[in-house]
C-alpha positions as CSV (number, residue, x, y, z in Angstrom):
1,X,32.3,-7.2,-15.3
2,X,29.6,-8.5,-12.3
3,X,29.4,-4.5,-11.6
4,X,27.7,-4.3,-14.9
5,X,25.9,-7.1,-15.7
6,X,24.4,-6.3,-12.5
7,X,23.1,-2.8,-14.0
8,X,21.2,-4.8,-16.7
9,X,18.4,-6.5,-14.1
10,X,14.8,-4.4,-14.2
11,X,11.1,-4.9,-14.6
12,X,8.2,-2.6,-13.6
13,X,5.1,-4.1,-14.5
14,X,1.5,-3.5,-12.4
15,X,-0.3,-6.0,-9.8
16,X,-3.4,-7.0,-11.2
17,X,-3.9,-10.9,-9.9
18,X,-4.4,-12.4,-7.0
19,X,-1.8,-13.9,-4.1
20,X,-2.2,-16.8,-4.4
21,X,-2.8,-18.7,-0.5
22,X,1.1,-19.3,1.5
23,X,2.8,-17.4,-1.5
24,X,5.0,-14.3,-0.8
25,X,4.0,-13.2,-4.7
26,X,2.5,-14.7,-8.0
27,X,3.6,-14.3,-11.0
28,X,0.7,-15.1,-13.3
29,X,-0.2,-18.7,-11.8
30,X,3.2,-19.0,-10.7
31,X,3.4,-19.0,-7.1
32,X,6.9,-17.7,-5.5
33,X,6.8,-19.1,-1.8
34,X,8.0,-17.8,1.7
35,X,10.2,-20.5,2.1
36,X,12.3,-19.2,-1.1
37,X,12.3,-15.9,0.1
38,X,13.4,-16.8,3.2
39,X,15.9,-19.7,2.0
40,X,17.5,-16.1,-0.3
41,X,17.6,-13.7,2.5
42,X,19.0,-16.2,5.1
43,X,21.8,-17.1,2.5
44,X,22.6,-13.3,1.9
45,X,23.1,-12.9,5.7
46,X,25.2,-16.0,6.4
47,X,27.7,-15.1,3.6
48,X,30.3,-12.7,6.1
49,X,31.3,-10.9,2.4
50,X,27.9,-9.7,2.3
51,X,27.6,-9.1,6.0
52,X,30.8,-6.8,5.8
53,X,29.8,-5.2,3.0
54,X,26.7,-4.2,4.0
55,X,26.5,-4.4,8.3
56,X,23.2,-4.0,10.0
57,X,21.4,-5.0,6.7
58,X,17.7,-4.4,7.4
59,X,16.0,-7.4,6.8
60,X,12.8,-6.1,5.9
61,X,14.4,-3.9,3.0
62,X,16.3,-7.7,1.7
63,X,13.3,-9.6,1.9
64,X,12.0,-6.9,-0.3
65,X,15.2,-6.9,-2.3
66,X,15.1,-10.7,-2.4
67,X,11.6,-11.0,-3.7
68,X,11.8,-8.6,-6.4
69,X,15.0,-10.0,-7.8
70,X,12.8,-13.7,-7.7
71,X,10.1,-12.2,-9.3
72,X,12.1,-10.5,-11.8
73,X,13.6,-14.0,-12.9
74,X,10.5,-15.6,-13.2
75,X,9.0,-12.8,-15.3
76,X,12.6,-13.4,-17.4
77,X,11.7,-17.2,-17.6
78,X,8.3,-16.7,-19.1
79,X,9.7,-14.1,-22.0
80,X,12.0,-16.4,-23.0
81,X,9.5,-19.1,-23.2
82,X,7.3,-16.5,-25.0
83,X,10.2,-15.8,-27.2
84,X,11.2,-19.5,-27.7
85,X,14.8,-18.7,-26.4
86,X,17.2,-20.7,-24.0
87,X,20.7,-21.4,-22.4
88,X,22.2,-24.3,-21.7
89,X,25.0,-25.5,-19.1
90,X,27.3,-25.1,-21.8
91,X,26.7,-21.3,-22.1
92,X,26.9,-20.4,-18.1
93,X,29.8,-22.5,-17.5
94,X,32.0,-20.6,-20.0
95,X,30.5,-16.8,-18.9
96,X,31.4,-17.9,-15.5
97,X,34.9,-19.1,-16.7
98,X,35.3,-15.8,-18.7
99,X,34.3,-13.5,-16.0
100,X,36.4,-15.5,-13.3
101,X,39.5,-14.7,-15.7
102,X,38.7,-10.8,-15.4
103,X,38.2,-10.9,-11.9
104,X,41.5,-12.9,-11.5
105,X,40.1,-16.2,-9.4
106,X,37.2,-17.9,-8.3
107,X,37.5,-16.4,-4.4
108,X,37.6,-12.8,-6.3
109,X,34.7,-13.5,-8.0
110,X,32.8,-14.7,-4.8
111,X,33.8,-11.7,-3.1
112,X,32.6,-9.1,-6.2
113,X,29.5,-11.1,-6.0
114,X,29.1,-11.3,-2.4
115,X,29.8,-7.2,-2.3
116,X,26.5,-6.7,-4.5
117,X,24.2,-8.7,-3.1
118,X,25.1,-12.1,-4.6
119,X,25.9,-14.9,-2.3
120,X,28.1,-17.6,-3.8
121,X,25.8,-20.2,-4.4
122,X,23.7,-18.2,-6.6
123,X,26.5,-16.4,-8.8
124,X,25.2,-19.5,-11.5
125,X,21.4,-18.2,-11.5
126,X,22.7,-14.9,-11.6
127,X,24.4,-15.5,-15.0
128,X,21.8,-18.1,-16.3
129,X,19.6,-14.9,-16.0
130,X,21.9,-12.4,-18.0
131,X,22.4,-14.9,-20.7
132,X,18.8,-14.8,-21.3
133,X,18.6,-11.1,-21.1
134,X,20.9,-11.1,-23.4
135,X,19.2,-13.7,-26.0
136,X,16.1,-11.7,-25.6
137,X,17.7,-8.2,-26.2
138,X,17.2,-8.7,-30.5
139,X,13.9,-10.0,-30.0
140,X,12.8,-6.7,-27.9
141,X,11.7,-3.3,-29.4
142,X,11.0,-0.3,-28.7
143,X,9.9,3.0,-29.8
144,X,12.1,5.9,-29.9
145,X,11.0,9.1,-30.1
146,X,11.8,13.0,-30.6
147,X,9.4,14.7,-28.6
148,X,9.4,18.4,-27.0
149,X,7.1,19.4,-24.0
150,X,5.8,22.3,-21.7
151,X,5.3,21.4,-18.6
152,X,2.8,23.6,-16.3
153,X,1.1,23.2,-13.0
154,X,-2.8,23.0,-13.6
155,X,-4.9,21.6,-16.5
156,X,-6.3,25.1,-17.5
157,X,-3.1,26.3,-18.3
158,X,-2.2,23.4,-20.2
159,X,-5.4,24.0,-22.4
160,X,-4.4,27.1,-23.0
161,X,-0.8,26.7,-24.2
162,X,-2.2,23.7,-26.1
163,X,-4.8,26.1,-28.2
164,X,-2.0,28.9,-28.7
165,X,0.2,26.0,-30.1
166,X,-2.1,24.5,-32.4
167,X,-3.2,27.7,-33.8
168,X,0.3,28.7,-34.0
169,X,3.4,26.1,-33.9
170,X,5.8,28.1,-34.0
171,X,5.2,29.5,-30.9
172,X,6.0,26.4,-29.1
173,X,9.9,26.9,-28.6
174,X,9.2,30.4,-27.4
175,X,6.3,29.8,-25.2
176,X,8.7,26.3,-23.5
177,X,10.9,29.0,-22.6
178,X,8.9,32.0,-21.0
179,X,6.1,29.1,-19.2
180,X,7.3,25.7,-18.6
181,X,8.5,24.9,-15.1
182,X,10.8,22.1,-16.4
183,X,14.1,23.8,-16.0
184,X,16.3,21.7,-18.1
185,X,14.6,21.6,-21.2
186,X,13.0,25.0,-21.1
187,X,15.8,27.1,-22.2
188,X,16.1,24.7,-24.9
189,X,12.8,25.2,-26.0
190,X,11.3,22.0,-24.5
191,X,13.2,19.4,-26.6
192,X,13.4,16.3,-25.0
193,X,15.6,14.3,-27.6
194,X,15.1,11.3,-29.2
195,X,15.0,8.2,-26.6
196,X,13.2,5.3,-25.9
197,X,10.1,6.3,-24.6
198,X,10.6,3.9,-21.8
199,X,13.0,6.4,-20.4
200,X,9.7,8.8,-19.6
201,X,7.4,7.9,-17.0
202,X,4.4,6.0,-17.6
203,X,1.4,8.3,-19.0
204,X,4.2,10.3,-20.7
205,X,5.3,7.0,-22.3
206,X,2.2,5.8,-23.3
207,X,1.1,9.0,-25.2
208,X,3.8,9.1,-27.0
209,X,3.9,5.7,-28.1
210,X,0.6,5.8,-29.4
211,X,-0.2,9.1,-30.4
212,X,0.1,10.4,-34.2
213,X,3.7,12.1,-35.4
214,X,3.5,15.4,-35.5
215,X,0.5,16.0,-33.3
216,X,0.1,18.3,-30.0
217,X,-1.3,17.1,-26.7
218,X,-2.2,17.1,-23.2
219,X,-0.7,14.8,-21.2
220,X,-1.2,14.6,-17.3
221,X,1.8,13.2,-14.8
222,X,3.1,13.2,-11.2
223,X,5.1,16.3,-12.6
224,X,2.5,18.8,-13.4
225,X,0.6,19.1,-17.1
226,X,2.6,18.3,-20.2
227,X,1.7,20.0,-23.7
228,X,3.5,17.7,-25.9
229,X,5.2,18.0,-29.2
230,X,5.4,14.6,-31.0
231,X,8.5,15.3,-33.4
232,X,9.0,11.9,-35.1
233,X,9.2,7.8,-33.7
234,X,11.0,4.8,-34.9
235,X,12.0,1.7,-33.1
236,X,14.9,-0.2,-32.5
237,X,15.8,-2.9,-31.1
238,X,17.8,-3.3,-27.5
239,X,20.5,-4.4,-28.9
240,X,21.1,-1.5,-30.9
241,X,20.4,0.8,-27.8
242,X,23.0,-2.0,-25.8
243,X,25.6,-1.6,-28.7
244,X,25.3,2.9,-29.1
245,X,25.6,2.2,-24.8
246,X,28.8,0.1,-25.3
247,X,30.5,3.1,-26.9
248,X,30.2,5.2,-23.8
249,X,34.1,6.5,-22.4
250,X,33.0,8.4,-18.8
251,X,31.1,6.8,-15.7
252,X,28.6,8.8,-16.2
253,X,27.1,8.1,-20.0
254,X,27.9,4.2,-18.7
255,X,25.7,4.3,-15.7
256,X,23.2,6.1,-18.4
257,X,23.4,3.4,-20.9
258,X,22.2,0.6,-18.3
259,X,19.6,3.0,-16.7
260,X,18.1,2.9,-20.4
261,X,18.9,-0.9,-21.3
262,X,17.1,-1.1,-17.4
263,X,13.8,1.3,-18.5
264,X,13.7,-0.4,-21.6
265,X,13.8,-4.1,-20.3
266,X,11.7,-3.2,-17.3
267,X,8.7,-1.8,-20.0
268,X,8.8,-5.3,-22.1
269,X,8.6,-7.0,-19.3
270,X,5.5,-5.2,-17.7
271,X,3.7,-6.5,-21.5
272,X,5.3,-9.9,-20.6
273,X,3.9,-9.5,-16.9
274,X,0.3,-8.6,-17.9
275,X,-0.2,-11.2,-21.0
276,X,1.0,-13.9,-18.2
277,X,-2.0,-12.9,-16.0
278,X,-0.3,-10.1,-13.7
279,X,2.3,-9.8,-10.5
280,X,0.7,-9.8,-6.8
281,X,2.8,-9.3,-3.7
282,X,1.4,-10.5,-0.4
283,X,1.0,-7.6,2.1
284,X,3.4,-8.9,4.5
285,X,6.0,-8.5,2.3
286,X,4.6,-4.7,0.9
287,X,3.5,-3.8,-2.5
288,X,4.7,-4.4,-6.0
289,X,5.6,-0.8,-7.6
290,X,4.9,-0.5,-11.4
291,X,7.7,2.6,-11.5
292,X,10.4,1.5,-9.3
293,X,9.9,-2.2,-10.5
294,X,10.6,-3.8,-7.1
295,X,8.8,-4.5,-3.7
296,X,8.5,-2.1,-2.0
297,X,7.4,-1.2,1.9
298,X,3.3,-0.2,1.7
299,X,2.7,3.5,2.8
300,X,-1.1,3.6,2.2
301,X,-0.2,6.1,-0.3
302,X,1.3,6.2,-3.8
303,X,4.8,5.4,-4.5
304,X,6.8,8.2,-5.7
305,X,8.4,6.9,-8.8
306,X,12.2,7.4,-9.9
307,X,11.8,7.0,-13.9
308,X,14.5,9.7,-15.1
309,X,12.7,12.0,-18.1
310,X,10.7,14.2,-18.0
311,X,10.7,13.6,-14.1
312,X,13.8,15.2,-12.8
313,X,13.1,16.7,-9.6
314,X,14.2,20.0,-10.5
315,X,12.1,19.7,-13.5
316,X,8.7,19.4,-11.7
317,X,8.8,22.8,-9.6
């Protein structure tokens, strides 16, 4: 049960404000200090589950880890004010009592918890957090949509696919298959499926959230040069995406349904983020990474991101 709730925490949203002087980030004009990060990462280390469960933990990597999960929560916190929802006591005190029945005592619980990250003093935050997750899931939407792409390696040919499409759609399935380098969807003629367009990496998502049903276009990504195929979009809610999720049998369409309910909540979040006035990171600590939705280390160069469609690495060339 703390396996999968854990599956459920996201947010990738881009630094646009400030840190604010002493603070290890910001959250609009929200300040999250050092003395929380370090109070988090210095409990992580003293619990001897966690420090068996994970031995020579680099403590660079958790005060990363640390500080994204606090700036996730606060970015939680202002949603749920946006969204005027709440939980009381009342509500974490009987999740923890339900869970602590599945896990079959209190010291199992601890030790679950401890295993992922989750020192025993916070297992309470931890689930105030999912409960308003969860109260906020009706409230969030999102577009689906049925879209099918060619993906190239230069603009030039992308302009030129795009003009033989538009003169001629019906080319489209035939020409996915004999040009695009995505290797999964190519054989099928470039069709993507219908999914929230969250699952897609940024421009992707954006174009095809705001561009008219039906059209073709150009879109540029990490991957190459997209000619796009907007089929059809509709929205639902992530509630309905959490309850189609809940139906999954095998490990593998269940760790697929929280990387959705995770790309999904991550993307409302990154609207929350910028109408609260942005997320900054102090340097110290690294960078805040729209894609991966966490701290991570600075580079001096971009971040590869790890969004899942159409960004499979066997589907970039």
């Amino acid at each position: 049960a703390l396996c999968a709730a854990l599956a459920n925490e996201g947010v990738a949203l881009a630094a646009c404000s400030p840190v604010h002087a002493g603070a290890a980030a910001t959250v609009g004009k929200v300040r999250i200090t050092d003395s929380q990060v370090k109070t988090a990462v210095t409990r992580a280390l003293d619990d001897p589950t966690f420090a068996a469960s994970d031995p020579g933990s680099d403590v660079s990597g958790l005060q990363r880890t640390e500080l994204s999960t606090l700036i996730t929560d606060q970015l939680v916190v202002v949603a749920a004010k946006q969204e005027g929802v709440s939980v009381s006591e009342g509500e974490v005190g009987a999740e923890l009592a339900s869970v602590q029945q599945q896990e079959g005592s209190k010291d199992a619980l601890d030790k679950d918890a401890a295993a992922n990250g989750i020192p025993p003093e916070a297992i309470h935050d931890y689930f105030y957090y999912v409960l308003l997750e969860q109260k906020l899931a009706p409230k969030i939407t999102t577009p689906m949509v049925h879209a099918a792409h060619i993906l190239v390696k230069d603009q030039a040919t992308a302009q030129k696919i795009l003009a033989e499409v538009e003169a001629d759609p019906s080319q489209f399935a035939a020409l996915a298959k004999s040009q695009s380098i995505d290797t999964t969807t190519g054989p099928n003629g470039g069709d993507l499926g219908t999914e929230p367009s969250a699952e897609f990496v940024t421009p992707f998502a954006d174009a095809v959230d705001s561009a008219p049903v039906g059209g073709y276009f150009v879109v540029h990504s990490q991957f190459g040069w997209h000619v796009v195929h907007l089929i059809s979009r509709t929205t639902a809610t992530l509630d309905q995406i959490d309850e189609q999720g809940s139906q999954a049998t095998t490990s593998a369409e269940q760790s697929q349904a929280q990387q959705v309910h995770a790309a999904v909540f991550s993307r409302y979040l990154s609207q929350v983020a910028k109408k609260a006035g942005g997320v900054s990171v102090n340097p110290r600590y690294g960078a805040w990474s729209d894609d991966q939705a966490a701290v991570v280390a600075s580079t001096g160069s971009l971040v590869s991101p790890a969004p899942s469609k159409p960004a499979a690495a066997d589907s970039a060339g």
